[in-house]
Legacy VTK file of the C-alpha trace (Angstrom):
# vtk DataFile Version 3.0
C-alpha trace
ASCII
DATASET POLYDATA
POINTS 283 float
24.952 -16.129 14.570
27.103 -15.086 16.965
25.884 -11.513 17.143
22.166 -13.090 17.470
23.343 -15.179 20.434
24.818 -12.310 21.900
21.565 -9.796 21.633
19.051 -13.194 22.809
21.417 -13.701 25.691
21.246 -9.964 26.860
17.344 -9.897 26.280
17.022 -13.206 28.465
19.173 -10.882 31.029
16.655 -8.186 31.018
18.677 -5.550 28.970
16.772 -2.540 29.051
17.720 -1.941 25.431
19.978 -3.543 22.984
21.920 -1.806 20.406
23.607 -3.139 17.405
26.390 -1.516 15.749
26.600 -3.213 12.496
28.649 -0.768 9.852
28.194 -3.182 6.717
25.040 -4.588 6.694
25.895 -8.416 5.189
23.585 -9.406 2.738
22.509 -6.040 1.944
22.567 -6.267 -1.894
19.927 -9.555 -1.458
16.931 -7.134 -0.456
15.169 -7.080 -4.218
13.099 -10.334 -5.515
14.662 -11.300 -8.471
12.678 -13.727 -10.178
11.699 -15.792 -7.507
14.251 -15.594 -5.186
14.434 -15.036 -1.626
14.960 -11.630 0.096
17.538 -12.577 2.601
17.861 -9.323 3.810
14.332 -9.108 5.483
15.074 -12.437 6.899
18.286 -11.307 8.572
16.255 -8.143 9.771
13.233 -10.302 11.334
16.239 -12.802 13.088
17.890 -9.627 14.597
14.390 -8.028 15.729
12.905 -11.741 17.030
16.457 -12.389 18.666
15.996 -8.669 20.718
17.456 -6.013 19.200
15.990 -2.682 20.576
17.984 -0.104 17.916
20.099 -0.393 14.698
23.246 1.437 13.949
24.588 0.547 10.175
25.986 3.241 7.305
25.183 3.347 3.755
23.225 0.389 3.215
22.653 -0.745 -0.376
19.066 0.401 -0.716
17.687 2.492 2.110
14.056 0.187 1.772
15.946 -2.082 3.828
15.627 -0.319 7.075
11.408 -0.465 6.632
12.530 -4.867 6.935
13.118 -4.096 10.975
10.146 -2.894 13.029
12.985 -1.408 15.405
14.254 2.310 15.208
17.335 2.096 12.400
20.265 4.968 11.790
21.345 4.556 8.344
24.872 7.024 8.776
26.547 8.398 5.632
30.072 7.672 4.537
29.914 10.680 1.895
31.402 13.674 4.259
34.617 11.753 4.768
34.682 10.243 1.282
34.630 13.848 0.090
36.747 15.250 2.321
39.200 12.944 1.040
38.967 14.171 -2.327
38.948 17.760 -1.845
42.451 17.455 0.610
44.082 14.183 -0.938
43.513 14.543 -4.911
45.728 16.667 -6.647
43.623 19.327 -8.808
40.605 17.638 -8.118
38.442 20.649 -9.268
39.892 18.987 -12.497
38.062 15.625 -11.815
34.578 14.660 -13.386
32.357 11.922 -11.242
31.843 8.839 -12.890
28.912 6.483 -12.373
30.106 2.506 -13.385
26.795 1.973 -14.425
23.266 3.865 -14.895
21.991 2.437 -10.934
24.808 4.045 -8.922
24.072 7.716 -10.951
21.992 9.486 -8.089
25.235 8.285 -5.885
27.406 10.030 -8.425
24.817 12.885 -9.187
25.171 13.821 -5.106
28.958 14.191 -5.003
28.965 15.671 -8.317
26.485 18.762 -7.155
28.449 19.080 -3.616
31.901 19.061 -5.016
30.283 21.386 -7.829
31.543 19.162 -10.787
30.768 17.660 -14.363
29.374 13.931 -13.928
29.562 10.915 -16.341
27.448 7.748 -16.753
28.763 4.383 -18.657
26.043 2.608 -20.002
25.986 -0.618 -21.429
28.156 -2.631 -19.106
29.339 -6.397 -19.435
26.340 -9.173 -18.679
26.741 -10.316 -14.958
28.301 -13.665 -14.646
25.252 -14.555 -12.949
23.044 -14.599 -15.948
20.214 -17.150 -16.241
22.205 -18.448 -19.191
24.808 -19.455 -17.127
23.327 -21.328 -14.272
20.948 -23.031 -16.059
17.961 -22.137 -13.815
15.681 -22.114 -16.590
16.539 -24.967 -18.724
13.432 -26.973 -19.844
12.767 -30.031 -17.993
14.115 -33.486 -19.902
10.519 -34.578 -19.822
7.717 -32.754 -20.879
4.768 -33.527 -19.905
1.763 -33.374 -22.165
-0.649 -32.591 -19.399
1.729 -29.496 -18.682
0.383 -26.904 -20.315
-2.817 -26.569 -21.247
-2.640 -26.713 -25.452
-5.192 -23.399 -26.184
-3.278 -22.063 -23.699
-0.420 -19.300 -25.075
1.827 -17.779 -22.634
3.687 -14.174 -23.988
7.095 -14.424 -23.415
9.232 -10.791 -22.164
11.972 -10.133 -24.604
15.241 -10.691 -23.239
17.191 -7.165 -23.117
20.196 -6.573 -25.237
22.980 -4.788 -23.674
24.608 -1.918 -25.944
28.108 -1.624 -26.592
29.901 0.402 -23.702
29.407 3.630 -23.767
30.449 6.842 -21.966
28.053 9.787 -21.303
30.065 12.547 -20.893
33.861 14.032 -21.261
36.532 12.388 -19.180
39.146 13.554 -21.865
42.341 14.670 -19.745
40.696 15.127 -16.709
40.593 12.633 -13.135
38.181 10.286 -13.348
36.640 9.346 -9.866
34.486 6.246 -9.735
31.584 6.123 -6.699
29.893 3.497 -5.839
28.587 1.565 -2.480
30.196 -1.878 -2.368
33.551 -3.001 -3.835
33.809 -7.085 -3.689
33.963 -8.298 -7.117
35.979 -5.691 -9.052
35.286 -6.779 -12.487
32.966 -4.131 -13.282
34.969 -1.437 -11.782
38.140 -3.067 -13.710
36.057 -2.461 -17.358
35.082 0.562 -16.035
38.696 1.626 -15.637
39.660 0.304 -19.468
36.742 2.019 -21.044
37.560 5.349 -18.942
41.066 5.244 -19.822
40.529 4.695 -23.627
38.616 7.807 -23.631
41.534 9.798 -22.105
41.336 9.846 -18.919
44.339 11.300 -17.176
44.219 9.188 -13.519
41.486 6.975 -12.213
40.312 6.893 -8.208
37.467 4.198 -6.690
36.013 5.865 -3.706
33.383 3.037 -1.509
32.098 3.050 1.214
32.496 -0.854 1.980
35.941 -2.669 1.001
35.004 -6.235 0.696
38.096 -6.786 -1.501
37.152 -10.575 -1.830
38.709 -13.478 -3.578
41.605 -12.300 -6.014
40.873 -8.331 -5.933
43.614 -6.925 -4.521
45.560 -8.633 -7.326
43.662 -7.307 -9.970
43.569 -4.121 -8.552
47.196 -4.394 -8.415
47.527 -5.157 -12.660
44.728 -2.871 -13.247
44.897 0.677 -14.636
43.042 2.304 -11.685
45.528 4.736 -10.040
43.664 4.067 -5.939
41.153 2.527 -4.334
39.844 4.314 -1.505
37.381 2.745 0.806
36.403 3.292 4.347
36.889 0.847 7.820
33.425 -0.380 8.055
34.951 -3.872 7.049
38.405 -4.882 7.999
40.690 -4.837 5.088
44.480 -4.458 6.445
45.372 -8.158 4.518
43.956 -6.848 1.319
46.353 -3.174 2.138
49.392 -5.526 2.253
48.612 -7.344 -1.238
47.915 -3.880 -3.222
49.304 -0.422 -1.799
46.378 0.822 -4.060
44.124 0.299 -1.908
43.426 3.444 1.057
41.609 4.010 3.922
39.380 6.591 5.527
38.774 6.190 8.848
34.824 6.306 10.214
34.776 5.475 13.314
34.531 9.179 14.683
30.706 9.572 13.576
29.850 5.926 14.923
31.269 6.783 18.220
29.053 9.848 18.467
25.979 7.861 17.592
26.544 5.612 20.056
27.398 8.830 22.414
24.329 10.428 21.623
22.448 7.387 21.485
23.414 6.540 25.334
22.733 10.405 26.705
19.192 10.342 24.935
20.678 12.776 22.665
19.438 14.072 18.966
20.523 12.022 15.510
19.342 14.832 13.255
22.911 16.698 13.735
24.195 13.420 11.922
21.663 14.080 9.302
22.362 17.255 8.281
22.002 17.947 4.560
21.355 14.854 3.699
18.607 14.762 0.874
16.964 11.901 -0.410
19.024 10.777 -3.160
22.192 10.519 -0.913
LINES 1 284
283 0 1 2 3 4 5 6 7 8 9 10 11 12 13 14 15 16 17 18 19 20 21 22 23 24 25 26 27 28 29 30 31 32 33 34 35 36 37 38 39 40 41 42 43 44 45 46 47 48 49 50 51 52 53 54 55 56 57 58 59 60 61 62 63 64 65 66 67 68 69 70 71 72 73 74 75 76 77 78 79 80 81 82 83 84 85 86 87 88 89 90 91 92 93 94 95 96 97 98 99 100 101 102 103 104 105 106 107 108 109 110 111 112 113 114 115 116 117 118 119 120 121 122 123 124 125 126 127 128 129 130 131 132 133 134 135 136 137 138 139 140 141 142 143 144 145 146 147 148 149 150 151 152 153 154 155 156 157 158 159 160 161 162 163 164 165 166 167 168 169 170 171 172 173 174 175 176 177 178 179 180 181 182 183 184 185 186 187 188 189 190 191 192 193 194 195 196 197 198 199 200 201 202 203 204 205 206 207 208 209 210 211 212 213 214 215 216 217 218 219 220 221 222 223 224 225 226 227 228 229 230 231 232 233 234 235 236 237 238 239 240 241 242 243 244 245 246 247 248 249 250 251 252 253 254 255 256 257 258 259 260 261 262 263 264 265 266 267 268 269 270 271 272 273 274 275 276 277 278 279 280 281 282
Protein backbone atom coordinates (compact mmCIF):
# COMPACT_ATOMS: atom_id res chain seq x y z
CA UNK A 1 0.00 0.00 0.00
CA UNK A 2 2.51 2.15 0.75
CA UNK A 3 4.45 1.71 -2.46
CA UNK A 4 0.93 2.36 -4.36
CA UNK A 5 0.53 5.63 -2.43
CA UNK A 6 3.85 6.55 -3.26
CA UNK A 7 3.63 5.89 -7.32
CA UNK A 8 -0.38 7.67 -7.23
CA UNK A 9 1.16 10.57 -5.39
CA UNK A 10 4.05 11.07 -7.99
CA UNK A 11 1.52 10.54 -10.98
CA UNK A 12 -0.88 13.27 -9.36
CA UNK A 13 2.62 15.36 -9.43
CA UNK A 14 3.05 14.91 -13.07
CA UNK A 15 6.04 12.41 -12.97
CA UNK A 16 7.11 11.99 -16.34
CA UNK A 17 7.65 8.30 -15.62
CA UNK A 18 7.53 6.15 -12.63
CA UNK A 19 9.72 3.28 -11.97
CA UNK A 20 9.36 0.53 -9.52
CA UNK A 21 12.13 -1.42 -8.24
CA UNK A 22 10.52 -4.32 -6.68
CA UNK A 23 13.30 -7.38 -6.37
CA UNK A 24 10.73 -10.04 -4.88
CA UNK A 25 7.65 -9.78 -6.42
CA UNK A 26 5.09 -10.60 -3.19
CA UNK A 27 2.51 -12.81 -4.09
CA UNK A 28 4.26 -14.16 -6.96
CA UNK A 29 3.57 -17.90 -6.38
CA UNK A 30 -0.54 -16.86 -6.38
CA UNK A 31 -0.48 -16.26 -10.31
CA UNK A 32 -2.10 -19.95 -11.32
CA UNK A 33 -6.07 -20.63 -10.72
CA UNK A 34 -6.22 -23.39 -8.61
CA UNK A 35 -9.57 -24.62 -8.43
CA UNK A 36 -11.37 -21.62 -8.15
CA UNK A 37 -9.26 -19.40 -6.55
CA UNK A 38 -8.21 -16.00 -7.13
CA UNK A 39 -5.06 -14.91 -9.05
CA UNK A 40 -3.77 -12.31 -6.72
CA UNK A 41 -0.93 -11.69 -8.65
CA UNK A 42 -2.78 -10.04 -11.67
CA UNK A 43 -4.62 -8.07 -9.14
CA UNK A 44 -1.48 -6.66 -7.56
CA UNK A 45 -0.21 -6.01 -11.24
CA UNK A 46 -3.55 -4.05 -12.36
CA UNK A 47 -3.27 -1.93 -8.65
CA UNK A 48 0.40 -1.02 -9.54
CA UNK A 49 -0.47 -0.14 -13.35
CA UNK A 50 -4.03 1.81 -12.28
CA UNK A 51 -2.02 3.49 -9.31
CA UNK A 52 0.79 4.86 -12.22
CA UNK A 53 3.51 2.89 -12.62
CA UNK A 54 5.29 3.68 -15.99
CA UNK A 55 8.13 0.58 -15.81
CA UNK A 56 8.81 -2.56 -13.68
CA UNK A 57 12.09 -3.66 -12.34
CA UNK A 58 11.74 -7.24 -10.36
CA UNK A 59 14.26 -10.56 -10.69
CA UNK A 60 13.32 -14.06 -11.01
CA UNK A 61 9.75 -14.05 -10.60
CA UNK A 62 8.02 -17.38 -9.96
CA UNK A 63 6.54 -17.86 -13.40
CA UNK A 64 7.64 -15.43 -16.07
CA UNK A 65 3.53 -15.31 -17.37
CA UNK A 66 3.32 -12.91 -14.70
CA UNK A 67 4.91 -10.02 -16.39
CA UNK A 68 2.04 -10.38 -19.49
CA UNK A 69 -0.52 -9.32 -15.88
CA UNK A 70 1.01 -5.49 -16.33
CA UNK A 71 0.31 -3.64 -19.58
CA UNK A 72 3.59 -1.60 -18.58
CA UNK A 73 7.18 -2.46 -19.93
CA UNK A 74 8.59 -5.23 -17.14
CA UNK A 75 12.55 -6.37 -16.64
CA UNK A 76 12.43 -9.70 -15.20
CA UNK A 77 16.61 -9.76 -14.09
CA UNK A 78 18.27 -13.11 -13.35
CA UNK A 79 19.82 -14.11 -10.07
CA UNK A 80 21.62 -17.24 -11.82
CA UNK A 81 25.17 -15.45 -12.80
CA UNK A 82 25.84 -14.66 -9.17
CA UNK A 83 24.25 -17.83 -7.81
CA UNK A 84 26.77 -19.63 -10.01
CA UNK A 85 29.50 -17.71 -9.49
CA UNK A 86 29.14 -18.60 -6.02
CA UNK A 87 29.44 -22.12 -6.63
CA UNK A 88 32.21 -22.28 -8.96
CA UNK A 89 34.57 -19.85 -6.32
CA UNK A 90 32.92 -20.83 -2.85
CA UNK A 91 32.26 -24.79 -3.11
CA UNK A 92 35.03 -26.90 -2.57
CA UNK A 93 35.38 -29.47 -5.65
CA UNK A 94 32.28 -28.45 -6.97
CA UNK A 95 33.00 -30.08 -10.42
CA UNK A 96 32.22 -32.99 -7.92
CA UNK A 97 28.60 -31.71 -7.28
CA UNK A 98 25.42 -33.04 -9.19
CA UNK A 99 22.24 -30.42 -9.38
CA UNK A 100 19.35 -31.50 -7.66
CA UNK A 101 15.77 -30.54 -8.48
CA UNK A 102 13.38 -30.85 -4.95
CA UNK A 103 10.71 -31.74 -7.05
CA UNK A 104 9.82 -32.49 -10.92
CA UNK A 105 8.49 -28.32 -11.40
CA UNK A 106 11.79 -26.66 -10.45
CA UNK A 107 13.81 -29.29 -13.13
CA UNK A 108 14.22 -26.75 -16.14
CA UNK A 109 15.70 -24.42 -13.11
CA UNK A 110 18.05 -27.25 -12.28
CA UNK A 111 18.44 -28.47 -16.00
CA UNK A 112 19.96 -24.62 -16.73
CA UNK A 113 22.67 -24.63 -14.07
CA UNK A 114 23.32 -28.15 -14.66
CA UNK A 115 24.24 -27.52 -18.63
CA UNK A 116 26.24 -24.11 -17.68
CA UNK A 117 28.23 -25.53 -14.88
CA UNK A 118 28.55 -28.69 -17.30
CA UNK A 119 27.25 -31.23 -14.63
CA UNK A 120 25.11 -34.47 -13.91
CA UNK A 121 21.47 -33.38 -12.67
CA UNK A 122 18.96 -35.23 -10.38
CA UNK A 123 15.16 -35.05 -9.96
CA UNK A 124 13.19 -36.35 -6.63
CA UNK A 125 9.91 -37.33 -7.47
CA UNK A 126 7.24 -38.17 -5.33
CA UNK A 127 7.43 -35.56 -2.62
CA UNK A 128 5.30 -35.24 0.70
CA UNK A 129 1.39 -33.97 0.07
CA UNK A 130 1.32 -30.11 0.72
CA UNK A 131 -0.17 -29.24 4.00
CA UNK A 132 -2.55 -27.37 2.04
CA UNK A 133 -4.43 -30.29 0.68
CA UNK A 134 -8.20 -30.09 0.14
CA UNK A 135 -8.33 -32.79 2.79
CA UNK A 136 -7.13 -30.62 5.22
CA UNK A 137 -9.09 -27.46 4.97
CA UNK A 138 -12.15 -28.89 4.40
CA UNK A 139 -13.07 -26.80 1.31
CA UNK A 140 -14.90 -29.51 -0.17
CA UNK A 141 -16.81 -31.12 2.50
CA UNK A 142 -20.48 -31.83 1.50
CA UNK A 143 -22.95 -29.46 2.73
CA UNK A 144 -24.97 -30.76 6.14
CA UNK A 145 -28.08 -30.44 4.06
CA UNK A 146 -28.65 -31.76 0.86
CA UNK A 147 -30.98 -30.63 -1.02
CA UNK A 148 -33.10 -32.84 -3.20
CA UNK A 149 -33.66 -30.22 -5.83
CA UNK A 150 -29.70 -30.09 -6.03
CA UNK A 151 -28.83 -32.13 -8.53
CA UNK A 152 -30.76 -33.07 -11.11
CA UNK A 153 -31.36 -37.18 -10.45
CA UNK A 154 -30.59 -38.45 -14.43
CA UNK A 155 -28.00 -36.26 -14.06
CA UNK A 156 -24.28 -38.14 -13.46
CA UNK A 157 -21.35 -36.03 -12.95
CA UNK A 158 -17.63 -38.02 -13.65
CA UNK A 159 -15.56 -37.46 -10.93
CA UNK A 160 -11.27 -36.89 -11.71
CA UNK A 161 -9.37 -39.44 -9.77
CA UNK A 162 -7.50 -38.05 -7.04
CA UNK A 163 -3.57 -38.57 -7.78
CA UNK A 164 -1.51 -40.80 -5.63
CA UNK A 165 1.84 -39.61 -4.78
CA UNK A 166 4.73 -42.37 -5.11
CA UNK A 167 7.09 -43.10 -2.53
CA UNK A 168 10.18 -40.64 -2.73
CA UNK A 169 12.30 -41.26 -5.14
CA UNK A 170 15.65 -40.06 -6.55
CA UNK A 171 16.44 -39.89 -10.32
CA UNK A 172 19.87 -40.00 -10.56
CA UNK A 173 23.36 -40.67 -8.54
CA UNK A 174 24.13 -38.37 -5.66
CA UNK A 175 26.29 -41.25 -4.11
CA UNK A 176 29.48 -39.40 -2.58
CA UNK A 177 29.21 -36.47 -4.44
CA UNK A 178 27.77 -32.52 -3.31
CA UNK A 179 24.43 -32.28 -3.66
CA UNK A 180 23.23 -28.67 -4.60
CA UNK A 181 19.53 -27.97 -4.32
CA UNK A 182 18.01 -24.92 -6.78
CA UNK A 183 15.07 -23.59 -6.51
CA UNK A 184 13.26 -19.93 -6.64
CA UNK A 185 11.70 -19.24 -3.24
CA UNK A 186 12.79 -20.53 0.20
CA UNK A 187 9.89 -19.68 2.96
CA UNK A 188 8.58 -22.84 4.19
CA UNK A 189 11.56 -25.23 4.30
CA UNK A 190 9.80 -28.41 4.80
CA UNK A 191 10.21 -29.63 1.43
CA UNK A 192 13.74 -28.65 1.11
CA UNK A 193 14.26 -30.30 4.78
CA UNK A 194 12.86 -33.97 3.16
CA UNK A 195 14.71 -33.19 0.37
CA UNK A 196 17.88 -33.03 2.44
CA UNK A 197 16.95 -36.58 4.40
CA UNK A 198 16.16 -38.39 1.24
CA UNK A 199 19.50 -36.92 -0.45
CA UNK A 200 21.54 -37.81 2.40
CA UNK A 201 20.23 -41.45 2.72
CA UNK A 202 21.36 -41.98 -0.71
CA UNK A 203 24.95 -40.86 0.12
CA UNK A 204 25.31 -37.73 -0.39
CA UNK A 205 28.58 -36.31 0.83
CA UNK A 206 27.43 -32.34 1.69
CA UNK A 207 24.20 -30.63 0.86
CA UNK A 208 23.96 -26.66 -0.40
CA UNK A 209 20.32 -24.65 -1.04
CA UNK A 210 21.08 -21.99 -3.52
CA UNK A 211 17.57 -19.30 -3.98
CA UNK A 212 17.15 -16.60 -5.25
CA UNK A 213 14.56 -15.17 -2.56
CA UNK A 214 15.26 -15.86 1.33
CA UNK A 215 11.92 -15.52 2.90
CA UNK A 216 13.17 -17.63 5.85
CA UNK A 217 9.65 -17.28 7.54
CA UNK A 218 8.20 -18.51 10.75
CA UNK A 219 10.60 -21.15 12.48
CA UNK A 220 13.14 -21.76 9.41
CA UNK A 221 16.16 -20.65 10.48
CA UNK A 222 15.71 -23.14 13.34
CA UNK A 223 15.12 -25.95 11.32
CA UNK A 224 17.67 -25.11 9.09
CA UNK A 225 19.80 -24.98 12.04
CA UNK A 226 18.83 -29.03 13.21
CA UNK A 227 18.69 -29.97 9.67
CA UNK A 228 21.28 -31.96 7.70
CA UNK A 229 21.74 -29.31 4.95
CA UNK A 230 25.40 -28.15 5.16
CA UNK A 231 24.29 -23.97 3.73
CA UNK A 232 21.75 -22.09 2.60
CA UNK A 233 22.67 -19.60 0.18
CA UNK A 234 20.24 -17.02 -0.96
CA UNK A 235 20.53 -13.61 -2.41
CA UNK A 236 19.49 -9.77 -0.85
CA UNK A 237 16.39 -9.28 -2.76
CA UNK A 238 14.58 -9.68 0.72
CA UNK A 239 16.16 -8.62 3.91
CA UNK A 240 17.24 -11.52 5.94
CA UNK A 241 20.14 -10.30 8.47
CA UNK A 242 17.64 -11.56 11.69
CA UNK A 243 17.27 -14.92 10.10
CA UNK A 244 21.69 -14.79 9.54
CA UNK A 245 21.88 -14.30 13.35
CA UNK A 246 19.50 -17.41 14.26
CA UNK A 247 21.39 -19.96 11.74
CA UNK A 248 25.10 -19.19 10.48
CA UNK A 249 23.84 -21.59 7.67
CA UNK A 250 22.31 -19.35 6.05
CA UNK A 251 24.67 -16.97 3.22
CA UNK A 252 24.34 -14.23 1.18
CA UNK A 253 25.10 -13.07 -2.33
CA UNK A 254 24.88 -9.72 -2.88
CA UNK A 255 22.64 -8.35 -6.13
CA UNK A 256 22.42 -5.15 -5.96
CA UNK A 257 25.26 -4.45 -8.62
CA UNK A 258 22.95 -5.55 -11.70
CA UNK A 259 19.85 -3.58 -10.19
CA UNK A 260 21.87 -0.50 -9.98
CA UNK A 261 22.81 -0.76 -13.64
CA UNK A 262 19.21 -1.24 -14.66
CA UNK A 263 18.23 1.57 -13.06
CA UNK A 264 21.54 3.32 -14.68
CA UNK A 265 20.67 2.30 -17.96
CA UNK A 266 17.15 2.72 -17.48
CA UNK A 267 17.68 6.65 -16.59
CA UNK A 268 20.36 7.33 -19.69
CA UNK A 269 17.80 5.65 -22.20
CA UNK A 270 20.26 2.97 -22.36
CA UNK A 271 19.92 -0.89 -23.75
CA UNK A 272 18.57 -3.94 -21.27
CA UNK A 273 19.62 -6.64 -23.72
CA UNK A 274 23.38 -6.54 -22.21
CA UNK A 275 21.46 -7.77 -18.97
CA UNK A 276 19.97 -10.43 -21.06
CA UNK A 277 22.67 -12.00 -22.43
CA UNK A 278 22.43 -15.78 -22.76
CA UNK A 279 19.56 -16.08 -21.22
CA UNK A 280 17.33 -18.81 -22.98
CA UNK A 281 13.93 -19.55 -22.31
CA UNK A 282 14.00 -22.09 -19.74
CA UNK A 283 16.16 -19.87 -17.37
Amino acid sequence: MELLIMVYACKTSCAKSIIGVIPYFPYSKQCKMRKRGSIVSKLLASMMCKAGLTHLITMDLHQKEIQGFFNIPVDNLRASPFLLQYIQEEIPDYRNAVIVAKSPASAKRAQSFAERLRLGIAVIHGEAQDAESDLVDGRHSPPMVRSAAAIHPSLEIPMLIPKEKPPITVVGDVGGRTAVIVDDIIDDVDSFLAAAETLKERGAYKIFVMATHGLLSSDAPRLIEESAIDEVVVTNTIPHEIQKLQCPKIKTVDISMILSEAIRRIHNGESMSYLFRNIGLDD
